[in-house]
Structure formats: C-alpha cells, structure tokens
N, CA, C and O atoms as a DFTB+ gen file, in Angstrom:
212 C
 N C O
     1  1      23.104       0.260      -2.694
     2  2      22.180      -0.787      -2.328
     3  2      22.023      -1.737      -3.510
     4  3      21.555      -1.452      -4.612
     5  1      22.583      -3.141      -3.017
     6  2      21.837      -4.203      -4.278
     7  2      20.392      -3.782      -4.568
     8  3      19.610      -3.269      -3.767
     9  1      20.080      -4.216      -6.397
    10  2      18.385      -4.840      -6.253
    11  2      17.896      -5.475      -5.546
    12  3      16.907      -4.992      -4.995
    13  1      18.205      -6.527      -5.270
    14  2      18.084      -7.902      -4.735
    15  2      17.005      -7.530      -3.227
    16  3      15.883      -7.875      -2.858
    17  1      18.149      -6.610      -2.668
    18  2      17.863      -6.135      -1.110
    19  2      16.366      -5.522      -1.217
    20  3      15.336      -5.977      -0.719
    21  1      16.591      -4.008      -2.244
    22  2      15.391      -3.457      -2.233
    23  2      13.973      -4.095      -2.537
    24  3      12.941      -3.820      -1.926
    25  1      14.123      -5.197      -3.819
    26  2      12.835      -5.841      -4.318
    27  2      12.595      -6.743      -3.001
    28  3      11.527      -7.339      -2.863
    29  1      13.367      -6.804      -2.278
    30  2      12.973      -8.167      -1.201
    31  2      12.110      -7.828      -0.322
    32  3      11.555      -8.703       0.343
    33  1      11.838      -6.568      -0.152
    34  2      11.276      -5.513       0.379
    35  2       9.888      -4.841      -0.050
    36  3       9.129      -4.071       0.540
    37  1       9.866      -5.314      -1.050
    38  2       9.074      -4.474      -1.939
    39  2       6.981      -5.083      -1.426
    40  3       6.711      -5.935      -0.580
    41  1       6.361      -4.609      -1.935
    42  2       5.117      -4.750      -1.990
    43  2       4.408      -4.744      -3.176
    44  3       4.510      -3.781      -3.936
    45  1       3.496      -5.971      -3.514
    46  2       3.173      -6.291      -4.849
    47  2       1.546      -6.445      -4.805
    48  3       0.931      -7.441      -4.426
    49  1       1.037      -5.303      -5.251
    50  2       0.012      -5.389      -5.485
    51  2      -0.756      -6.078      -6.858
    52  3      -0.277      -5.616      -7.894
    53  1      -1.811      -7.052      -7.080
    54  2      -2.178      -7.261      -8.392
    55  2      -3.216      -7.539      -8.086
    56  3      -3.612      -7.880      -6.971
    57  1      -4.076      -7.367      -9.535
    58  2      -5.651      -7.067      -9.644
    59  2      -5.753      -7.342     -11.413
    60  3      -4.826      -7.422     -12.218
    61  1      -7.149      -7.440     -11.633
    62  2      -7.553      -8.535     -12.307
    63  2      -8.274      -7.864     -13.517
    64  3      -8.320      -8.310     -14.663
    65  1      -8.973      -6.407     -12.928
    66  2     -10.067      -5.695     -13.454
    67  2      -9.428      -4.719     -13.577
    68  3      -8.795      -4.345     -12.590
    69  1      -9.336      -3.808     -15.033
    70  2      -9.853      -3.876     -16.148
    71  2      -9.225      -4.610     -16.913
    72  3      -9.724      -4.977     -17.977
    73  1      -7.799      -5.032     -16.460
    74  2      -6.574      -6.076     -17.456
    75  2      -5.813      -6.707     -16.085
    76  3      -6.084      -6.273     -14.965
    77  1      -5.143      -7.440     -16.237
    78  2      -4.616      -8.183     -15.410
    79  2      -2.826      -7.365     -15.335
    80  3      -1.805      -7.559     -15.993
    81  1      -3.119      -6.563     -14.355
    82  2      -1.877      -5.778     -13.749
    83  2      -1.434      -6.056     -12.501
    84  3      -2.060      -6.624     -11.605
    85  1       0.322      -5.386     -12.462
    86  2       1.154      -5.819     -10.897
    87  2       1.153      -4.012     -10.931
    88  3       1.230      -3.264     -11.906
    89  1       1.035      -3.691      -9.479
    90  2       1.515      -2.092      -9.020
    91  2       2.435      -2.724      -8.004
    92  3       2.197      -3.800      -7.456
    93  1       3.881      -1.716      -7.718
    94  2       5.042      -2.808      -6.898
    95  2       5.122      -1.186      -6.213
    96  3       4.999      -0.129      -6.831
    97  1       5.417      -1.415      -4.451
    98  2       5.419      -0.391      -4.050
    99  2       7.166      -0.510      -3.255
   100  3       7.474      -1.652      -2.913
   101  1       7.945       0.314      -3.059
   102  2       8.957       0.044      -2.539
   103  2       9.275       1.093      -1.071
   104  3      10.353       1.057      -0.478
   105  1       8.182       1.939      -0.684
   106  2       8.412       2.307       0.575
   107  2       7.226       2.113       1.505
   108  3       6.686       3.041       2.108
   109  1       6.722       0.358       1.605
   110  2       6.373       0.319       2.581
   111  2       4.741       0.111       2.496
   112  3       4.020      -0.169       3.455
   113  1       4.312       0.314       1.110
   114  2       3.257       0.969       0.450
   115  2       2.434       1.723       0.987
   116  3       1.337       1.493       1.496
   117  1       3.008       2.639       0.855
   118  2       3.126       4.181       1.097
   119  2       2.641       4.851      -0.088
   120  3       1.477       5.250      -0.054
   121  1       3.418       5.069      -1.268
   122  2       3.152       4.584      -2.221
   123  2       3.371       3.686      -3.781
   124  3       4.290       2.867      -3.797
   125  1       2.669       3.831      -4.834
   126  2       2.729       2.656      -5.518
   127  2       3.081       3.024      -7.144
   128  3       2.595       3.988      -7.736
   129  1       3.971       2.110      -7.694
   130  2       4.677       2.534      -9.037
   131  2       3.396       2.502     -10.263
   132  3       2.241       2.205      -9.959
   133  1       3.695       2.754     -11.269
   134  2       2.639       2.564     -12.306
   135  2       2.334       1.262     -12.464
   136  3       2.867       0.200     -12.142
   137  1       0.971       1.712     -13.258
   138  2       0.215       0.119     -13.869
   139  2       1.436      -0.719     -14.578
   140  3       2.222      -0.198     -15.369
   141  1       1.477      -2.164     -14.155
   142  2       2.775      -3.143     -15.169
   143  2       1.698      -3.992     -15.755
   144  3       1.299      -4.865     -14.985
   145  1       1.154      -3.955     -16.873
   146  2       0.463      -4.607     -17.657
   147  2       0.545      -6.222     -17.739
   148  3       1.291      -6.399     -18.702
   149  1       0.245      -7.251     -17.336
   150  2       0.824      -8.600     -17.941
   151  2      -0.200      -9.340     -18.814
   152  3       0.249     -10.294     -19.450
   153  1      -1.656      -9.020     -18.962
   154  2      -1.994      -9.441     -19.985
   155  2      -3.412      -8.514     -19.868
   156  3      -3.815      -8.013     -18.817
   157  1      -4.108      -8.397     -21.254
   158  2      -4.987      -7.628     -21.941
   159  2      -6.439      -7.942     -21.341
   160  3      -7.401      -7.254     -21.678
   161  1      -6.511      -8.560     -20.816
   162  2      -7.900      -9.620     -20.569
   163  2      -7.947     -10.046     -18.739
   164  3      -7.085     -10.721     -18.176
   165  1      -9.385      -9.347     -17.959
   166  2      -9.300      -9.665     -16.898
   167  2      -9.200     -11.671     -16.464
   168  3      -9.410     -12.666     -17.157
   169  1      -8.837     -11.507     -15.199
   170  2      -8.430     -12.625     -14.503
   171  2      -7.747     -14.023     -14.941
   172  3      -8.062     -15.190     -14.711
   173  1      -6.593     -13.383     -15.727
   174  2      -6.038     -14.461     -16.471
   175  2      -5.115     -15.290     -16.089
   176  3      -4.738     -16.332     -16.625
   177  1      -4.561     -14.471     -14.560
   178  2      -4.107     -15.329     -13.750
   179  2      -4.629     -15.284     -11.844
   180  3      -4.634     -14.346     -11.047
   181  1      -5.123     -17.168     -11.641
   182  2      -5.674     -16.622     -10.519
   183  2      -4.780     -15.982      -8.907
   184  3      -5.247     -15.409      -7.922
   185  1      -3.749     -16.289      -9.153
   186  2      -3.070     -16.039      -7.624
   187  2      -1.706     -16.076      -8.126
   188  3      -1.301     -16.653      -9.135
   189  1      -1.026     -15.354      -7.250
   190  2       0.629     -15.323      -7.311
   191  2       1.453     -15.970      -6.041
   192  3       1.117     -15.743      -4.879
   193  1       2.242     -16.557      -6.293
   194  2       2.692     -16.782      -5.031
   195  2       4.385     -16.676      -5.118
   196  3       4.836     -16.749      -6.262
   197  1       5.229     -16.532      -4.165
   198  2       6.636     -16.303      -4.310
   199  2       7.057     -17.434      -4.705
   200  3       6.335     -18.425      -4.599
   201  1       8.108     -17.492      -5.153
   202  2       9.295     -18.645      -5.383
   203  2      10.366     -18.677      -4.585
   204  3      10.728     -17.792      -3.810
   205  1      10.782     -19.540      -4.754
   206  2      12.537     -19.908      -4.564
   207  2      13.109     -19.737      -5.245
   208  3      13.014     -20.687      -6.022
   209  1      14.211     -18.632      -5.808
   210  2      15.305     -18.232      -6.635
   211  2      15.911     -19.491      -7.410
   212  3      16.865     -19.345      -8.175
C-alpha cells in the first residue's frame, strides 16, 4: 500500500489544551496514534484546513 492512499484516509484529530497537538487515527477512528506536539502553548493555531498537494 502507498502512503499517500493510507494518509488519505486517515482521521485528524487536534486540540488546543494543554499544548497545541494533532492525534491521526488510521482505522476509521477506532483508534488514535500518540500525542504529535506542534507547539508548547495552548491555541496557537486557530483551525486547520486541507490543501491541495
């Protein structure tokens, strides 16, 4: 299986409180990978939205 396929798939949880983290779930969210840290300090970013490659 490409990446590509599986992440396309995937489920992206993010939250704000206690640090500004992504949890990425890949079956369905069912369940969910560890805390991915992106910055130290709540709500530092307000919303995510997809892109275009």
């Amino acid at each position: 299986m490409r990446i590509e396929a599986a992440l396309s798939d995937a489920g992206v949880l993010a939250h704000r409180m206690p640090n500004t983290s992504l949890h990425v779930s890949l079956d369905e969210c069912k369940t969910w990978g560890t805390n991915m840290l992106v910055d130290t300090v709540g709500g530092a970013y307000p919303s995510l939205v997809t892109l275009k490659d």
